[in-house]
N, C-alpha and C positions, 0 to 999 in steps of 0.2 A: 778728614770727615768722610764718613760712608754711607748716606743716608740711605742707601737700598739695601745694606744691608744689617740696618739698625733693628735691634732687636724691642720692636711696640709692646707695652704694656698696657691694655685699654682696661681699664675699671670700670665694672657694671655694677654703679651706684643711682640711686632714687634722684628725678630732677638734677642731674649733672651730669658733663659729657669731661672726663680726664682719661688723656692720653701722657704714659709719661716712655720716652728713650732713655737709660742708661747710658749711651753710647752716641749720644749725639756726635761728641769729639772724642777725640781720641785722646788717652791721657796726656800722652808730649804738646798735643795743639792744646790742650784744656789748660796746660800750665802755661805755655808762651801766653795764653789769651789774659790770663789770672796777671802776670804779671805786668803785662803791658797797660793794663786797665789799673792796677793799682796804682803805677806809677803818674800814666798823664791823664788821668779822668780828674774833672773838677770838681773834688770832693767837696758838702758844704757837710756843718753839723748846727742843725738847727734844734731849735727848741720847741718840745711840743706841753701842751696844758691839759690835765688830766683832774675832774674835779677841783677846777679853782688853783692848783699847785702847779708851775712852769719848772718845767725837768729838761735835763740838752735830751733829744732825744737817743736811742740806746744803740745807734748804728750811724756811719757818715751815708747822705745820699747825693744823687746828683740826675739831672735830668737833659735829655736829649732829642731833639725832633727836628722834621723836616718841614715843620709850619714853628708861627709861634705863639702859639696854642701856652697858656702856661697851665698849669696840674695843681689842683685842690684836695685834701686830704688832710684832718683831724686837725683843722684851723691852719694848716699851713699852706702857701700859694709856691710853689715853685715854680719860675720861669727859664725857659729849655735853653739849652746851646746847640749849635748846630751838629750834625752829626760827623764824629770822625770817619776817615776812611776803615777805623779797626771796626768801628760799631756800624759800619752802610756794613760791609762783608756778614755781619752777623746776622746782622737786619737781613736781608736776603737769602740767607741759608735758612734762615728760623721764617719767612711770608714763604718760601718754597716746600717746606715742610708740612707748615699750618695749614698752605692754602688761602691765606688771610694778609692783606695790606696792614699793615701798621706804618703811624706817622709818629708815635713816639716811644720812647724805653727812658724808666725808672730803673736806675741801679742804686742797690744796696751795697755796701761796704761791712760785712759783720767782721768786726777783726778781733774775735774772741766769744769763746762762750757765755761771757758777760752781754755780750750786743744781743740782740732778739727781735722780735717783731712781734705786737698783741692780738688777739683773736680779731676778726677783720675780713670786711666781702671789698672785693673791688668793687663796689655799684654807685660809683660816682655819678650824675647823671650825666656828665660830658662822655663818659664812656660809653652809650647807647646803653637799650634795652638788656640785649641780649651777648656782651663783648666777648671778644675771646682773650686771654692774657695766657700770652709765652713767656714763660719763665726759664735761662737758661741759668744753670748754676755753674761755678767755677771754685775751686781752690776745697779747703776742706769741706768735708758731707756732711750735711745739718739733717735735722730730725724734721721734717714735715706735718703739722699735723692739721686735721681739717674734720668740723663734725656738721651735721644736721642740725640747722634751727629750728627744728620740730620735735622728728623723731631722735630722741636720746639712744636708742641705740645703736644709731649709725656714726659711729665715731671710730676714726682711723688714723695711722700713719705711718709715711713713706720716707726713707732715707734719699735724702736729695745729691747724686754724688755727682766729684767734680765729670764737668762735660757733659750732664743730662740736660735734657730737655723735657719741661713739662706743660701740657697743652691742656688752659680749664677752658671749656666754651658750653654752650645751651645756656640753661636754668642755673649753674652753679651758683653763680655771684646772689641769686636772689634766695636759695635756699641755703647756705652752706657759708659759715665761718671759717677762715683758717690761720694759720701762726707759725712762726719759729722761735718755740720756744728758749727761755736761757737755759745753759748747763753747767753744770760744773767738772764736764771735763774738760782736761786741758787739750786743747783742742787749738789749728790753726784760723787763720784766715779764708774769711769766705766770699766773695763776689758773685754777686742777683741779680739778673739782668733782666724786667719785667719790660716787655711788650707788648703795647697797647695803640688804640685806634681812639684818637681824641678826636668830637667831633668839635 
């Protein structure tokens, strides 16, 4: 990892502060990271409820923190496990970057372009007002998308490739939806590594 001299993409969007690196890792550390995590992260697959109907949800996830804070999200309650030594290393390179303490990280498992994630703000209220959420991505590049809960023509998106990091903080979570949509290409494995400050 080169953090000085990672190459910053800052986005000059309305009510939202997104900083994203390409380059957080480098590809050889992006794949050792991708595979270590797929192997001994404690993956669960829960079930989420959507209009009355319980569906497994469309991705494995698994939760991690240095309190034991558990995470609430679209009726599910996730309770953390401690943090490994692969994920304190990450934790620290991603609060050195950000600038921002975080006490936990939500990782996603997409293991196909069948898995996805739906339109959706972080704005939990354990997450504070104004949070910042670090998202580092690993393994194959997913399609980013994220638009305006107002103005309809502010709508975008970024390809998330492995070893980036990307940094939402201000206003986002309040003004702005986002998702990883499904695809139908054939497509690998992808690990999400969301970084967050549970109060």
């Amino acid at each position: 990892m080169n953090l000085f001299q990672s190459q910053k993409v800052v986005l000059n969007l309305p009510q939202a502060d997104l900083v994203y690196i390409p380059n957080f890792y480098n590809p050889d550390t992006a794949q050792q990271l991708f595979h270590e995590l797929q192997n001994n992260i404690a993956w669960q697959h829960d079930t989420i409820t959507v209009f009355g109907k319980t569906y497994p949800q469309p991705r494995l996830t698994a939760l991690y923190a240095t309190n034991n804070k558990s995470y609430s999200y679209s009726n599910i309650t996730m309770h953390p496990k401690p943090f490994t030594p692969t994920l304190k290393a990450i934790k620290t390179a991603v609060e050195n970057e950000a600038q921002t303490n975080f006490t936990t990280v939500l990782l996603n498992l997409y293991r196909s372009g069948s898995d996805s994630n739906g339109w959706h703000a972080d704005n939990e209220k354990e997450l504070g007002i104004n949070p910042v959420i670090a998202s580092v991505s690993l393994g194959a590049p997913r399609v980013f998308h994220f638009k305006h809960k107002d103005i309809k023509t502010e709508k975008h998106k970024l390809v998330l490739e492995s070893g980036s990091l990307l940094v939402m903080s201000g206003e986002m979570q309040h003004y702005w939806l986002h998702q990883i949509p499904k695809t139908k290409k054939n497509i690998g494995a992808r690990i999400n590594l969301t970084f967050r400050h549970i109060l």
